[in-house]
C-alpha positions in Angstrom: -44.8 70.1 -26.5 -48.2 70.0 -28.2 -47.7 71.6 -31.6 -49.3 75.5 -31.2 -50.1 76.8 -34.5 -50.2 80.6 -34.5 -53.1 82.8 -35.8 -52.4 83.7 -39.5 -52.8 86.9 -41.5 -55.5 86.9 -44.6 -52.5 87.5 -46.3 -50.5 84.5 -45.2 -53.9 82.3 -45.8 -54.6 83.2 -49.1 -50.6 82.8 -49.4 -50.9 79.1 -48.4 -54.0 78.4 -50.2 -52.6 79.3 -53.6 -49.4 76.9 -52.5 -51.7 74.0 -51.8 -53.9 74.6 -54.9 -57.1 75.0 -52.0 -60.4 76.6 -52.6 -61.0 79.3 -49.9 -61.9 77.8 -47.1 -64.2 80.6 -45.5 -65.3 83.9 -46.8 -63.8 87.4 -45.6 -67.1 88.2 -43.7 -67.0 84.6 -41.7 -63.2 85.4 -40.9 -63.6 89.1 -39.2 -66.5 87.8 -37.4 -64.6 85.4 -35.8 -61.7 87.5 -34.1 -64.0 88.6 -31.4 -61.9 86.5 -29.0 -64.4 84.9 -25.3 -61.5 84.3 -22.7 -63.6 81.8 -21.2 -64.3 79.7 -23.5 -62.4 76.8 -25.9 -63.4 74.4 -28.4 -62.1 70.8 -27.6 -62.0 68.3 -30.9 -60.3 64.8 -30.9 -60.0 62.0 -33.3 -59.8 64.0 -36.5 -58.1 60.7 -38.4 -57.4 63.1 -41.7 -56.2 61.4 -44.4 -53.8 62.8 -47.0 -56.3 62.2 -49.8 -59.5 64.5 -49.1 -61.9 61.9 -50.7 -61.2 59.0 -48.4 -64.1 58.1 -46.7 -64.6 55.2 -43.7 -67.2 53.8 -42.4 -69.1 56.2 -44.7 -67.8 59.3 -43.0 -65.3 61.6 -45.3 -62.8 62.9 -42.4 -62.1 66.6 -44.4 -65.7 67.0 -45.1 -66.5 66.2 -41.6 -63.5 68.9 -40.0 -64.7 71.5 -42.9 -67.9 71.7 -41.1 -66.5 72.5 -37.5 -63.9 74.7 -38.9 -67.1 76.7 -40.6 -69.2 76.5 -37.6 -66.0 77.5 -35.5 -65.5 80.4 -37.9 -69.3 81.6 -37.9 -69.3 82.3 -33.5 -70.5 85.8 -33.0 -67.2 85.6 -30.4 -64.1 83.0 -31.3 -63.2 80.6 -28.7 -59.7 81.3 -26.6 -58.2 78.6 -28.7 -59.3 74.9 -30.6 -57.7 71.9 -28.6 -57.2 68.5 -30.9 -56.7 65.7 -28.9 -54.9 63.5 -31.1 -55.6 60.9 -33.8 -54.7 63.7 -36.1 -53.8 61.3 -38.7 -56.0 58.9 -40.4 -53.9 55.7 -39.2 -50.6 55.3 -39.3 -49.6 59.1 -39.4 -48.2 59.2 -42.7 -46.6 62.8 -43.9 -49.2 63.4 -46.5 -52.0 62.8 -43.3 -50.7 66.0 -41.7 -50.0 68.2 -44.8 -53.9 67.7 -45.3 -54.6 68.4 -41.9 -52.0 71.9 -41.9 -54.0 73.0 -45.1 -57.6 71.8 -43.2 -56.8 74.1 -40.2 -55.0 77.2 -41.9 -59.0 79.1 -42.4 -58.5 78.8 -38.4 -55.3 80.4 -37.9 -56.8 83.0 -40.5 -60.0 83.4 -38.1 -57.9 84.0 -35.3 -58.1 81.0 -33.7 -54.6 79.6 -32.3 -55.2 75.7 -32.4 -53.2 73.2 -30.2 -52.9 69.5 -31.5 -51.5 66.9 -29.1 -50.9 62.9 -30.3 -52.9 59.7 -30.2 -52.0 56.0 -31.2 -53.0 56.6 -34.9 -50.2 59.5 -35.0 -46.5 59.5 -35.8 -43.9 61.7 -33.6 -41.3 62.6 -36.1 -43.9 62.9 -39.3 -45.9 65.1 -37.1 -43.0 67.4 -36.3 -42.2 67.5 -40.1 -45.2 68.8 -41.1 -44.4 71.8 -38.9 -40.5 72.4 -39.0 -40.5 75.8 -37.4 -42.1 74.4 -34.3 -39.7 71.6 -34.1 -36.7 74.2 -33.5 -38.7 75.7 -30.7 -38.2 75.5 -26.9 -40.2 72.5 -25.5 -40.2 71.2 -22.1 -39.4 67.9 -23.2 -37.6 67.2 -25.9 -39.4 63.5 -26.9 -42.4 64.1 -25.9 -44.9 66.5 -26.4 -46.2 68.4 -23.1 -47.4 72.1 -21.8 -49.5 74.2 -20.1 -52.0 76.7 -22.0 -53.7 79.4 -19.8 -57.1 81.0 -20.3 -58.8 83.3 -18.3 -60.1 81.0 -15.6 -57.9 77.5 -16.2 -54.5 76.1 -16.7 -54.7 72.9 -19.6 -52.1 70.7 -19.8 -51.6 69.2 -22.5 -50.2 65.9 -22.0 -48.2 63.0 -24.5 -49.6 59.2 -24.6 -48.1 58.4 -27.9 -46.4 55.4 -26.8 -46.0 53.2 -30.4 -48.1 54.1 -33.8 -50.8 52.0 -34.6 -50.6 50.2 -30.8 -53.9 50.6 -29.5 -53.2 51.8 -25.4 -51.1 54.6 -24.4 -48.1 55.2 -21.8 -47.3 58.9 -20.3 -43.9 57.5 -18.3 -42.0 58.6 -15.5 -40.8 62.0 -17.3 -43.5 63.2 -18.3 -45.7 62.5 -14.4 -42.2 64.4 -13.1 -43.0 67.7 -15.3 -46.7 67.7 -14.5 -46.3 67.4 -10.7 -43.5 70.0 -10.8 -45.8 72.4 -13.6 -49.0 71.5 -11.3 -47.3 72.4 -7.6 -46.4 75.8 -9.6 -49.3 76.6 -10.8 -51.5 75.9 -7.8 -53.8 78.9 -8.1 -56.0 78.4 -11.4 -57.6 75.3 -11.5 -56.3 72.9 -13.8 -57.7 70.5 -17.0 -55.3 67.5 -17.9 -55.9 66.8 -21.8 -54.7 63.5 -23.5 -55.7 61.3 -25.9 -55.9 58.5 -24.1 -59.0 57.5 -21.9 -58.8 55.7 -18.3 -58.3 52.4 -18.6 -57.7 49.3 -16.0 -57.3 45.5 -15.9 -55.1 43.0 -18.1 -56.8 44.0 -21.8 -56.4 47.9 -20.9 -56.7 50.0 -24.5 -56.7 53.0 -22.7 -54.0 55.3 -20.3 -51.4 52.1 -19.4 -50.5 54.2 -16.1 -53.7 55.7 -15.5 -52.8 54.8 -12.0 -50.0 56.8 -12.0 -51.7 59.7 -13.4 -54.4 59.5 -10.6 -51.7 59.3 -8.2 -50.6 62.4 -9.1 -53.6 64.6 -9.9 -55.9 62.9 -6.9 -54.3 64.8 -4.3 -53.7 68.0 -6.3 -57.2 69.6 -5.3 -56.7 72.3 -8.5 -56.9 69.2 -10.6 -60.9 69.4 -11.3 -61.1 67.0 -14.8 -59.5 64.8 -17.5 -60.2 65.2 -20.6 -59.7 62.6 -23.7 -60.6 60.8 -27.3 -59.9 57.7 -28.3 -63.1 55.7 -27.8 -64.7 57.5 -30.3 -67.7 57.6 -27.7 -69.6 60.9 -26.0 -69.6 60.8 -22.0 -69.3 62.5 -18.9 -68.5 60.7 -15.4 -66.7 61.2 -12.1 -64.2 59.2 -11.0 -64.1 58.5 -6.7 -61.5 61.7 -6.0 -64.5 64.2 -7.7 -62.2 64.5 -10.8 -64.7 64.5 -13.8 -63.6 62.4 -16.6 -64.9 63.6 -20.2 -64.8 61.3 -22.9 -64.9 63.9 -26.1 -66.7 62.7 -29.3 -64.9 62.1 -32.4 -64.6 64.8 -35.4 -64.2 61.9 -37.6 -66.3 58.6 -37.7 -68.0 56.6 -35.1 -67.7 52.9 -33.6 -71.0 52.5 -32.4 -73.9 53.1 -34.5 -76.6 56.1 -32.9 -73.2 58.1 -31.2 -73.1 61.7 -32.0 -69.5 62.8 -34.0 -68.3 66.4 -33.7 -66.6 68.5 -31.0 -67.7 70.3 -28.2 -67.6 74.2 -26.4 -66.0 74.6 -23.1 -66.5 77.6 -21.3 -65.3 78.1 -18.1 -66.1 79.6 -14.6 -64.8 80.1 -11.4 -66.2 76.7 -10.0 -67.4 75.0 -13.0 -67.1 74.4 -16.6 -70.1 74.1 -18.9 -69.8 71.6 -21.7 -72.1 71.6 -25.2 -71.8 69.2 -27.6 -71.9 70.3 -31.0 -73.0 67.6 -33.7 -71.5 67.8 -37.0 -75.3 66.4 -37.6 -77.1 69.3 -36.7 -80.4 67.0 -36.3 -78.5 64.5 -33.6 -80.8 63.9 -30.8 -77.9 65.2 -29.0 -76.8 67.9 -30.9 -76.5 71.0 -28.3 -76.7 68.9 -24.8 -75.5 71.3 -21.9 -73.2 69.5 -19.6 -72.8 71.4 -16.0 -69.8 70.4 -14.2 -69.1 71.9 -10.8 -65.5 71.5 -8.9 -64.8 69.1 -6.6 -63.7 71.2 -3.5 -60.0 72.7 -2.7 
């Protein structure tokens, strides 16, 4: 399954800052503020590309400085989100171990806020470094054991969290026939919320495909599942929100880390949910974006 890291105690935080040598990552004010928990309401990151060495910059963005600032502005909400989903490229490229002990230490003022945080993997990740970085989640119960998969529920919506790690450092993605098997059987199930499919991977079609290599498959599946209202992914690095022919909406989250195309917005964006809608906001890490605050409406495709 996704990795879930727990909330922490200030105790545990300042425990793990004075292990990692760390300056304190938020101040004791920021951190009670921020356990006011909105049930409706999550943060959705992707592409955070964290390198082991803090200072790395590319293509003039420093990744740490760059998650420091949502982590603070995550940590400064009057009312915390339900819980911070990363949708993968944790790791800067080819998920070495040092990548994700950065990362660990990056989202610990989190945990400490109260925020449980839920990290899935992309193409720039590595399954068994990943795991190592968290060993007590490794010996946990998973629904599959090599891959990593589940369902997190909020107030109005099931998200599943889905695997398209197929190969580090090969650029498209593949779910497989396991992994459709336990969301069909977790989706029939769960029939009554509706339900948000997260994965790193975008859509993708045709003989050069660098996104979802069985996005057929996965439409297949979720097309006639009416609770299935949107798909939500990374990977492109690019800000968008479309519809695909079934009324699913397909959201294409910005990256925390660095841009491809010169002019697009990096940061994350709030999610809160309704009944028959969610309502999307991006969130800039440069405040003075042109797009920094957009309101996104979606309403749900019937059933």
């Amino acid at each position: 399954m996704p990795i879930h890291l727990p909330t922490l105690s200030r105790r545990e935080f300042l425990k793990r800052c004075l292990v990692a040598g760390a300056a304190l990552a938020a101040s004791p004010g920021l951190l009670a503020a921020a356990r006011r928990a909105d049930s409706s309401s999550v943060a959705l990151l992707a592409d955070t590309h964290i390198a082991a060495d803090r200072a790395r910059v590319v293509r003039e963005v420093n990744m740490t400085q760059h998650l420091q600032t949502v982590t603070q502005e995550l940590l400064e909400l009057p009312r915390r989100p339900a819980g911070v989903f990363i949708l993968g490229d944790c790791a800067l490229s080819s998920g070495e171990s040092g990548d994700y002990a950065t990362l660990m230490e990056l989202l610990n003022p989190l945990q400490a806020g109260g925020l449980p945080v839920h990290l899935a993997l992309g193409n720039h990740d590595h399954r068994e470094n990943f795991w190592e970085a968290v060993k007590a989640q490794k010996a946990a119960n998973r629904p599959m054991v090599d891959r990593h998969v589940a369902m997190v529920g909020t107030s109005h919506v099931n998200w599943f969290m889905l695997d398209s790690l197929e190969k580090t450092l090969q650029t498209p993605g593949l779910l497989g026939q396991a992994q459709f098997d336990w969301l069909a059987r977790t989706l029939d199930a769960n029939r009554r919320k509706p339900a948000i499919i997260l994965v790193h991977h975008n859509p993708g079609t045709g003989e050069n495909n660098t996104g979802l290599k069985d996005t057929a498959a996965l439409l297949e599946i979720t097309r006639p599942r009416k609770q299935v209202k949107a798909w939500i992914f990374g990977h492109t690095h690019q800000w968008s929100v479309t519809e695909d022919a079934s009324g699913i909406h397909l959201v294409n989250l910005p990256p925390v880390a660095y841009i491809f195309r010169q002019g697009n917005p990096s940061g994350w964006v709030r999610a809160t949910t309704r009944r028959d809608g969610l309502r999307l906001e991006l969130r800039s890490v440069d405040a003075q974006h042109r797009q920094h605050g957009q309101v996104v409406d979606l309403k749900w495709r019937a059933g």
